[in-house]
FIDO-574189 format. One record per residue (C-alpha): x, y, z. Coordinates in steps of 0.1 Angstrom, whole numbers, padded with zeros to 4 digits, always signed. Example, Ala and Ser with C-alpha at 12.3 -4.5 7.8 and 13.67 -1.06 7.14 Angstrom:
FIDO-574189
+-------+-------+-------+
!    c1 !    c2 !    c3 !
+-------+-------+-------+
! +0123 ! -0045 ! +0078 !
! +0137 ! -0011 ! +0071 !
+-------+-------+-------+
//
This chain:
FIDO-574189
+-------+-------+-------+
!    c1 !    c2 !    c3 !
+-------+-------+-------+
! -0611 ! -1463 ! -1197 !
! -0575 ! -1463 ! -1190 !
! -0575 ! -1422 ! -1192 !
! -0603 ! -1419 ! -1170 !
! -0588 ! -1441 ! -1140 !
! -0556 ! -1418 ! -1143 !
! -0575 ! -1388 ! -1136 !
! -0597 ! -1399 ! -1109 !
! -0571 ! -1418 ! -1089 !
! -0539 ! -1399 ! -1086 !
! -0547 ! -1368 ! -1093 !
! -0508 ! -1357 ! -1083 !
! -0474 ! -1360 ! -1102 !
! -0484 ! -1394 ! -1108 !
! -0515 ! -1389 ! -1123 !
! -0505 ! -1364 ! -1150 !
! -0503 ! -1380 ! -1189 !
! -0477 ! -1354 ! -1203 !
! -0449 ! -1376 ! -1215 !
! -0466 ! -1408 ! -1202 !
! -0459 ! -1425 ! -1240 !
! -0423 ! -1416 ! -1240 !
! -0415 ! -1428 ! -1201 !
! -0437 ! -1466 ! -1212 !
! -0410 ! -1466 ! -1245 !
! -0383 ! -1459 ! -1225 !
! -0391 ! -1483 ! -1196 !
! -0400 ! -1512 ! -1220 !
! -0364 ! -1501 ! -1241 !
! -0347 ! -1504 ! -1210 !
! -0362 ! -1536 ! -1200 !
! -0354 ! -1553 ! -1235 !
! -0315 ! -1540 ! -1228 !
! -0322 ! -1557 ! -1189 !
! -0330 ! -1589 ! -1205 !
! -0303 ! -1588 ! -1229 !
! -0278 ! -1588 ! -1207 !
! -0296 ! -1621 ! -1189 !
! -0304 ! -1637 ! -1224 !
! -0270 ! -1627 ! -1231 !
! -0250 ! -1649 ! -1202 !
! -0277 ! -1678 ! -1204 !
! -0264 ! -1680 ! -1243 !
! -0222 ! -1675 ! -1230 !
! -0233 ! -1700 ! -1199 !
! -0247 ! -1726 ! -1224 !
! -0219 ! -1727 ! -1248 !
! -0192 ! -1726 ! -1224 !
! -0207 ! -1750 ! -1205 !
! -0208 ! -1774 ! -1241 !
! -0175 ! -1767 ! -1246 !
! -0164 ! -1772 ! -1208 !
! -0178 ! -1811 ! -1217 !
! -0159 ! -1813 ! -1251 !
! -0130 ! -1801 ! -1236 !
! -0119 ! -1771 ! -1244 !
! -0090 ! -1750 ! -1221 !
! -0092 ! -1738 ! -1190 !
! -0103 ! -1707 ! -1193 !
! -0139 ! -1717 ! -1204 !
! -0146 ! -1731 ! -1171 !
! -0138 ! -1689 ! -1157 !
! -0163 ! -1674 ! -1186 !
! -0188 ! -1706 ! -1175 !
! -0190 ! -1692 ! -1136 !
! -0189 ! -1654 ! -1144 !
! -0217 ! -1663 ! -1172 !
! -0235 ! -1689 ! -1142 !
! -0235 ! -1661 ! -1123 !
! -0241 ! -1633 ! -1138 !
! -0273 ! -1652 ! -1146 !
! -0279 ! -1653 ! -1110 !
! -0276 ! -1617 ! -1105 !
! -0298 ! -1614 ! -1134 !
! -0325 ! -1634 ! -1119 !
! -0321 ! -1621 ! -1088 !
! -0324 ! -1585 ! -1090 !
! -0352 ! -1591 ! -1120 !
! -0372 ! -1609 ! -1090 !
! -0364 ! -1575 ! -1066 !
! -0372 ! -1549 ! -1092 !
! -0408 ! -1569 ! -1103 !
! -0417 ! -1575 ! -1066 !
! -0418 ! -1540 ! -1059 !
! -0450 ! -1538 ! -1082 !
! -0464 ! -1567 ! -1085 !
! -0464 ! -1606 ! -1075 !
! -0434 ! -1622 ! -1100 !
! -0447 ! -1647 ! -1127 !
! -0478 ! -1643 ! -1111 !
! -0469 ! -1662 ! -1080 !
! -0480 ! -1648 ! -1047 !
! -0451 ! -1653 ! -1028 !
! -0444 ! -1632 ! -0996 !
! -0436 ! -1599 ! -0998 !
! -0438 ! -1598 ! -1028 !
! -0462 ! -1569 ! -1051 !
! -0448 ! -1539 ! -1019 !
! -0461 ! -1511 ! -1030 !
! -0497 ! -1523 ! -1038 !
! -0501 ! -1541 ! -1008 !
! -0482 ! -1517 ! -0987 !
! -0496 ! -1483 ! -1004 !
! -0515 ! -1471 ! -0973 !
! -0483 ! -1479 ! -0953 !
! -0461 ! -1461 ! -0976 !
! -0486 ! -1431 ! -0976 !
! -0484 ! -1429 ! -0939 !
! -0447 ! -1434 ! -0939 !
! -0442 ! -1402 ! -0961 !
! -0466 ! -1383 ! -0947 !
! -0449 ! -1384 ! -0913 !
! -0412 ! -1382 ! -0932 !
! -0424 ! -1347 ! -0948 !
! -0439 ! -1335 ! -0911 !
! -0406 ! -1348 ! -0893 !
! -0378 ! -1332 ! -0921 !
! -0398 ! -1308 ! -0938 !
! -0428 ! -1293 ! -0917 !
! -0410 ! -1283 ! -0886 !
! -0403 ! -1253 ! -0872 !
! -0366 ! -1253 ! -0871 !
! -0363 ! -1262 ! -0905 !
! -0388 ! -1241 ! -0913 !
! -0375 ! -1209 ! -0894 !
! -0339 ! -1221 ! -0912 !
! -0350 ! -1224 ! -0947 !
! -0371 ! -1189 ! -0944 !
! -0340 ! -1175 ! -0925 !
! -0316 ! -1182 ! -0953 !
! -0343 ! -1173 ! -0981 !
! -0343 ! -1141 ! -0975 !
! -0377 ! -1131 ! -0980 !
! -0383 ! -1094 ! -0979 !
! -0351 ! -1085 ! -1000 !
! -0364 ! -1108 ! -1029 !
! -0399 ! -1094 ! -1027 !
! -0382 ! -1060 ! -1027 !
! -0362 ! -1068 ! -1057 !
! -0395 ! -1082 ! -1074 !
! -0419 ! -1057 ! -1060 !
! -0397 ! -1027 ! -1070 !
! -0399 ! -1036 ! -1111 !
! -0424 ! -1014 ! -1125 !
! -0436 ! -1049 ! -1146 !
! -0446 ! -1067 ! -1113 !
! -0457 ! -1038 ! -1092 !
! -0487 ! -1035 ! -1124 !
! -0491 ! -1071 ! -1120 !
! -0501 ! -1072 ! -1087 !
! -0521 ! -1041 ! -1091 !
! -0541 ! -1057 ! -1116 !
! -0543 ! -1090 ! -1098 !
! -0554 ! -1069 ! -1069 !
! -0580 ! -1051 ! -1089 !
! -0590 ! -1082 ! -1099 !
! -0601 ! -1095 ! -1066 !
! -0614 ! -1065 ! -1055 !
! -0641 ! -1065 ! -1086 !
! -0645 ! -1104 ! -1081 !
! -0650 ! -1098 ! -1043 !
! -0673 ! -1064 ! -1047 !
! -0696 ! -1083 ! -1077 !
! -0700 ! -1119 ! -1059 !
! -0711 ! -1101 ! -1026 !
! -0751 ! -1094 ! -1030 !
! -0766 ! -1059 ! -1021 !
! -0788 ! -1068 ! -0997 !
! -0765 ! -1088 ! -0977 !
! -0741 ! -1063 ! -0975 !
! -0767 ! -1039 ! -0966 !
! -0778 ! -1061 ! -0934 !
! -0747 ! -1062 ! -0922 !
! -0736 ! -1026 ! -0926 !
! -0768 ! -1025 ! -0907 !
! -0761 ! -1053 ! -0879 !
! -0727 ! -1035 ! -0872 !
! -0733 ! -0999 ! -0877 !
! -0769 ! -0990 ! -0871 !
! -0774 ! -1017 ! -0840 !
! -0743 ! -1006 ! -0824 !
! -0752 ! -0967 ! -0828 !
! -0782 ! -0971 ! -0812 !
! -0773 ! -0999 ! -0781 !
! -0747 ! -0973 ! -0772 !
! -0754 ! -0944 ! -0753 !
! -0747 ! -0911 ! -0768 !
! -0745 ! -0889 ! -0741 !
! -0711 ! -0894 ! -0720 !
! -0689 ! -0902 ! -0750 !
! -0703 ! -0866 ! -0766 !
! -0698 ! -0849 ! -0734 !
! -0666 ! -0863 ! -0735 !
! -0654 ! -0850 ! -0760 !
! -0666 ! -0814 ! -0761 !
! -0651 ! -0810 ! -0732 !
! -0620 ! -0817 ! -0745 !
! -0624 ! -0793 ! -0776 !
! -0634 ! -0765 ! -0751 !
! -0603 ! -0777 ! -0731 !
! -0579 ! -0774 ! -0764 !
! -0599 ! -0742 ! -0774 !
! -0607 ! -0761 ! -0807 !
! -0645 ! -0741 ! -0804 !
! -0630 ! -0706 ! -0807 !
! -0627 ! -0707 ! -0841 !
! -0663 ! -0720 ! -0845 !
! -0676 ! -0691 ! -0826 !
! -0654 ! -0665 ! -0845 !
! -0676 ! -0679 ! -0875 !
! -0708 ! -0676 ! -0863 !
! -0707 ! -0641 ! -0848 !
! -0694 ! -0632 ! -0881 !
! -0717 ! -0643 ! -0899 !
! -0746 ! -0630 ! -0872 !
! -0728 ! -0598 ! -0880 !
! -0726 ! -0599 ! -0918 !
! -0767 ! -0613 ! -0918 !
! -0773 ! -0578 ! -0893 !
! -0751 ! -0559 ! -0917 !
! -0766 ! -0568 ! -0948 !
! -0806 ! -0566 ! -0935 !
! -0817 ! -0533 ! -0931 !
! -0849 ! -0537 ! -0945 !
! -0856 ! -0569 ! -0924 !
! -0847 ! -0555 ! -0893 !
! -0868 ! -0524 ! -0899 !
! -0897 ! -0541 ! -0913 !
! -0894 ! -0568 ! -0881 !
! -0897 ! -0535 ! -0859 !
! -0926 ! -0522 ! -0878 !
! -0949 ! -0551 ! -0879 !
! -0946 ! -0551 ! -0836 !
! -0956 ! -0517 ! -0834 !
! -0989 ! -0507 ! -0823 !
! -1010 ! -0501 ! -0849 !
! -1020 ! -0468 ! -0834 !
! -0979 ! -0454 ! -0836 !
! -0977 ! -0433 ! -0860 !
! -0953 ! -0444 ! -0894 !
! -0920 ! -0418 ! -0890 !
! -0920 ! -0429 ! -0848 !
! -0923 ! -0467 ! -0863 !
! -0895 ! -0457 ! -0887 !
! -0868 ! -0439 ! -0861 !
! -0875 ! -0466 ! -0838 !
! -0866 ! -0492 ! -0861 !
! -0837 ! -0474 ! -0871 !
! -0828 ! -0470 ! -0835 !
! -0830 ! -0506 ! -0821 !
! -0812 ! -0519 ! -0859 !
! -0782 ! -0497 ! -0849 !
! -0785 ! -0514 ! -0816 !
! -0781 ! -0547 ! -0828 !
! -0755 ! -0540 ! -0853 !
! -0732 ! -0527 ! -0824 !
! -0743 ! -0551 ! -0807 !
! -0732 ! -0577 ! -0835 !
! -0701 ! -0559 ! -0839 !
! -0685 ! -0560 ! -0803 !
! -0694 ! -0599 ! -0804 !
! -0673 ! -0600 ! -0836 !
! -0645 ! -0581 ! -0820 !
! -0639 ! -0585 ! -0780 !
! -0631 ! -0618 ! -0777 !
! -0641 ! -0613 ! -0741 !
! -0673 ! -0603 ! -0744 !
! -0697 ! -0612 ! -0717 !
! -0717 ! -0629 ! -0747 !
! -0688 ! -0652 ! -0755 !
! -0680 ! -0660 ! -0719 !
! -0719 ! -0669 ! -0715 !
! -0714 ! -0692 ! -0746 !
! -0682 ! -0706 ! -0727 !
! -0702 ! -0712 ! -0698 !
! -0730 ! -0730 ! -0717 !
! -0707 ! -0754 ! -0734 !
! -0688 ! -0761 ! -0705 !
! -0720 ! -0774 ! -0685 !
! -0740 ! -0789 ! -0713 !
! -0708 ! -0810 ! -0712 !
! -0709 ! -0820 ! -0675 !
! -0746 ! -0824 ! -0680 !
! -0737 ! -0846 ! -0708 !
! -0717 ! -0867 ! -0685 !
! -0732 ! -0871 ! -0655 !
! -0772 ! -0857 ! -0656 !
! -0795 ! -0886 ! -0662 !
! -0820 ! -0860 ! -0678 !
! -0798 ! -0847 ! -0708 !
! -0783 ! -0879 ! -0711 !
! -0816 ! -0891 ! -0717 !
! -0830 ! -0865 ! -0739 !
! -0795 ! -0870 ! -0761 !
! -0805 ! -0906 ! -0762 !
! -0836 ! -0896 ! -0778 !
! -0828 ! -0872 ! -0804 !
! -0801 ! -0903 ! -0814 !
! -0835 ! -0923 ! -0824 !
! -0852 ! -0900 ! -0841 !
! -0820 ! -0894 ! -0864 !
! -0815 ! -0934 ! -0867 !
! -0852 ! -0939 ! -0876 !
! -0852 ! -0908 ! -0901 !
! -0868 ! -0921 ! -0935 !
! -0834 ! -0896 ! -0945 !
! -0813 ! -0911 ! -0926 !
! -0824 ! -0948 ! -0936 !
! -0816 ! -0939 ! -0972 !
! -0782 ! -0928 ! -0971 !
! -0774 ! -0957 ! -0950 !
! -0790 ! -0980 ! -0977 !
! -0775 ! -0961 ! -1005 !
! -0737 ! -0961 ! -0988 !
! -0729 ! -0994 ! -1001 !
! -0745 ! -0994 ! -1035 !
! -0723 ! -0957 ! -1033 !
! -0692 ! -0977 ! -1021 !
! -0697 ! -1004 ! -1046 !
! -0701 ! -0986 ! -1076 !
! -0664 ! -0964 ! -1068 !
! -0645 ! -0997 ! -1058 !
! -0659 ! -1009 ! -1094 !
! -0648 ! -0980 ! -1113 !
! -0621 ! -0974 ! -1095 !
! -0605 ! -1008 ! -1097 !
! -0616 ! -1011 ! -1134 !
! -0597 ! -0979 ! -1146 !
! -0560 ! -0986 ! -1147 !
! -0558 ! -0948 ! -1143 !
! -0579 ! -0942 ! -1112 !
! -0566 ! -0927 ! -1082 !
! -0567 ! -0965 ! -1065 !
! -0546 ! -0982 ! -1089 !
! -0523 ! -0953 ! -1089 !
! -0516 ! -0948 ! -1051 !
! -0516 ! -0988 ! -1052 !
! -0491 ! -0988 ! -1078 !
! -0468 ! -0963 ! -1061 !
! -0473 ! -0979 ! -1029 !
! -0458 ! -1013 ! -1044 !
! -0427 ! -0998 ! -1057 !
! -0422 ! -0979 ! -1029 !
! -0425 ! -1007 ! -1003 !
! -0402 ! -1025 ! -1027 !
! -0372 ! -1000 ! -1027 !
! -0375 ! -0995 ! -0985 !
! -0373 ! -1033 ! -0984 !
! -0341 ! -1034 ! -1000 !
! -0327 ! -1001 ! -0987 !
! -0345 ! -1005 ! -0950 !
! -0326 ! -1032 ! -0929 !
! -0346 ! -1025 ! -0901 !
! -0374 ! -1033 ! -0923 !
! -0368 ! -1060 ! -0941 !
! -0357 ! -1081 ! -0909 !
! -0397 ! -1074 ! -0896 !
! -0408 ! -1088 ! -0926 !
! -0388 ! -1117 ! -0923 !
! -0396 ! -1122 ! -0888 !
! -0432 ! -1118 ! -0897 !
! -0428 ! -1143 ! -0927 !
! -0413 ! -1166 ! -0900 !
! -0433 ! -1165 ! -0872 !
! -0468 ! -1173 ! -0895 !
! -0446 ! -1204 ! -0913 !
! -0438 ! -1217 ! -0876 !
! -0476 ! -1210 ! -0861 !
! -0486 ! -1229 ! -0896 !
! -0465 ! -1256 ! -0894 !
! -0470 ! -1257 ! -0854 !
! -0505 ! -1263 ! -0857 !
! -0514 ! -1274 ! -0891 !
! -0488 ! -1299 ! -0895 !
! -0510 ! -1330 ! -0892 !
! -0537 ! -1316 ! -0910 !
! -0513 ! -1309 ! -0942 !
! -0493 ! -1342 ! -0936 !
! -0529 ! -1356 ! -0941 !
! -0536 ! -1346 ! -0977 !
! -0506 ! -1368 ! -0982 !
! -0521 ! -1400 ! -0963 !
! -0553 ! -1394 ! -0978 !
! -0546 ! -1391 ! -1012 !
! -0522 ! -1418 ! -1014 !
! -0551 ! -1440 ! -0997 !
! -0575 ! -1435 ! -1020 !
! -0556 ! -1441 ! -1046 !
! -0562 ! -1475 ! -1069 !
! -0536 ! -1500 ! -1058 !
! -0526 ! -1518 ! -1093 !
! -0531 ! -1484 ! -1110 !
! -0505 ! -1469 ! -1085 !
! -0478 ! -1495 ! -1087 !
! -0483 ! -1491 ! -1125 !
! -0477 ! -1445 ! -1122 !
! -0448 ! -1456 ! -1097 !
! -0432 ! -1479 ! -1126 !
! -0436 ! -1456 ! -1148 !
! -0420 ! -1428 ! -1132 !
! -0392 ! -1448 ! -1122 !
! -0388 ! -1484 ! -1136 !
! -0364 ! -1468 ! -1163 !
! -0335 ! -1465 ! -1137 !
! -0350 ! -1495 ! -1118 !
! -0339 ! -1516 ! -1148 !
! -0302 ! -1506 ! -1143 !
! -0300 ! -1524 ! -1113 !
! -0310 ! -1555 ! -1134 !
! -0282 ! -1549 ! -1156 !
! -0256 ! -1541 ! -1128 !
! -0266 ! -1572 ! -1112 !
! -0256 ! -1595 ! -1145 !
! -0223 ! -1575 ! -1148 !
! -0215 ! -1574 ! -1108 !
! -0224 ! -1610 ! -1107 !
! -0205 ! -1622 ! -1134 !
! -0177 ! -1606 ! -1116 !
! -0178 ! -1620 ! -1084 !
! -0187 ! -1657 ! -1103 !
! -0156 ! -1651 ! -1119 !
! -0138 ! -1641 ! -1090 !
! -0148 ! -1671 ! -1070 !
! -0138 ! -1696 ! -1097 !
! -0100 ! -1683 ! -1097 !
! -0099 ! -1682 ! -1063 !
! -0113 ! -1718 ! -1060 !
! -0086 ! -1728 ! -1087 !
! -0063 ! -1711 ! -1065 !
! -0072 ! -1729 ! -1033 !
! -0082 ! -1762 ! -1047 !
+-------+-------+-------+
//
């Protein structure tokens, strides 16, 4: 019973049972030495105070006051130490039993003691400032050990992130952001836009070079088809050889024809492609007819049975690399990652410029924390401490620090026999 009301009312530093036995030894050790030193002058007070009566010296009447009281400071400070946890001898006397009674109090107290000295911004922005954030992390970041340790922690989360996140979920929201925002925004104008600025930069030329090339090479390399195209229009009445030198004549039409596409780069057939381009673009732009007709052919992609797939199939695509890649320690992720740690690591010691962002950054998110989360983090304090049992608390608190507590017990036997002492001479003085 007494382990269970550990765990489920601290929970903190207080709650924790490693090295609870030895802390109850020594506190009940130290308060057997505390009440030596008060049995201890009660015994000297008695006997001197027998011997005072049968007459002894002088000097029994001095080691009778310092023993008197020293058994004052005894009792005194015994009576301050016990009613910090609990009422003394059972007696409910006023202010007596503080931190029980006073728990919540004290809670709120420290709470507001950590926000005021610990959880502000200057002290904050000083602590972080003389840290020196980024050239540790560079230090740790650039040892191979720790730049594979955070690799694999890394990969880690990446598998525990990919594997807790279902398919289909995934799946409607590649579809809520990609596929709805494709088709809500118009196609045309933004297209338009931007081939006019390839055939502004000239980007297209090379395009072109590739397909009258390869208009050429296809004319090139298909006699036959060219002949036999000619052929099957002829008349069925023209005789075969006239079918034949015709065909022959129109091919080598085309071919040259092919050819001085391929080479004159300002060939009327070129210029006319120019031309095209350049006012498909405007139309693009600015005619509500193509913009429309662009609009269209963007919904028959989107609602392609094709199309649908490889959109359903990009995640389970995605997922599977991410998987594999963060499960190798050899992939090409881990590696680059890898690098990219020890790298980042050596600039942040070697980079001044750098380092001080990364401070500054470290910085300016601990003040916006501390800024605005203060309360809420002071809180957890307050909250905790409150729902903590009160008896059970004033017992962790003794615990953790009735051992020293218990000097004060014993100072106050030897400080008050010396001032008891010190008051009888001087009274023998005066008097």
């Amino acid at each position: 019973m007494e382990q269970t009301r550990s765990v489920a009312v601290p929970g903190g530093p207080l709650g924790g049972r490693a090295g609870e036995d030895d802390k109850r030894r020594g506190l009940r050790r130290m308060k057997l030495v505390a009440l030596g030193f008060l049995l201890g002058a009660t015994v000297i007070f008695l006997l001197t105070s027998w011997a005072e009566s049968a007459g002894w010296p002088a000097w029994v009447g001095y080691v009778r006051s310092a023993a008197e009281a020293g058994m004052i400071g005894a009792l005194a400070d015994w009576f301050a130490v016990t009613a910090l946890f609990r009422h003394p001898l059972g007696l409910r006397i006023p202010h007596t039993a503080i931190i029980p009674n006073k728990k919540s109090v004290l809670g709120s107290s420290l709470g507001d003691f950590v926000g005021t000295n610990f959880l502000s911004e200057p002290v904050v922005r000083d602590k972080l400032g003389r840290v020196g954030t980024a050239r540790r992390a560079g230090e740790w970041l650039a040892r191979p050990d720790n730049a594979d340790r955070v690799t694999a922690e890394t990969a880690t989360v990446v598998r525990g992130a990919v594997t807790v996140l279902r398919d289909e979920d995934v799946q409607a929201v590649m579809e809520q952001a990609v596929v709805r925002r494709v088709v809500e925004r118009e196609w045309g104008p933004p297209l338009g836009t931007l081939l006019a600025q390839v055939l502004t930069d000239g980007a297209h030329y090379r395009l072109v070079d590739l397909v009258v090339d390869r208009a050429y090479e296809w004319v090139r390399d298909n006699h036959e088809a060219v002949l036999r195209v000619v052929s099957d229009r002829a008349p069925s009445w023209s005789p075969r050889f006239v079918d034949s030198m015709l065909a022959d004549k129109v091919y080598g039409e085309v071919l040259a024809f092919a050819w001085s596409v391929k080479t004159d780069v300002n060939h009327p057939m070129r210029l006319a492609l120019d031309r095209f381009l350049a006012e498909f673009a405007r139309d693009l732009q600015h005619d509500p007819e193509t913009r429309t007709r662009a609009d269209q052919v963007k919904q028959q992609l989107v609602e392609h049975p094709e199309v649908r797939r490889v959109i359903d199939s990009a995640w389970t695509t995605a997922k599977e690399m991410l998987l594999n890649a963060a499960e190798d320690p050899s992939s090409e992720l881990r590696t680059r990652l890898r690098d990219g740690l020890l790298t980042l690591g050596k600039r942040l010691q070697s980079d001044p410029a750098l380092a001080g962002k990364v401070d500054g950054w470290v910085e300016n998110v601990a003040a916006y924390l501390v800024t605005h989360y203060s309360t809420e983090i002071t809180t957890i304090i307050t909250d905790t401490v409150d729902r903590w049992d009160a008896a059970e608390t004033a017992r962790k608190v003794e615990l953790q620090v009735g051992r020293d507590l218990q000097f004060i017990r014993i100072n106050g036997t030897v400080v008050g026999a010396l001032a008891g002492l010190a008051i009888h001479a001087v009274a023998q003085l005066l008097f």
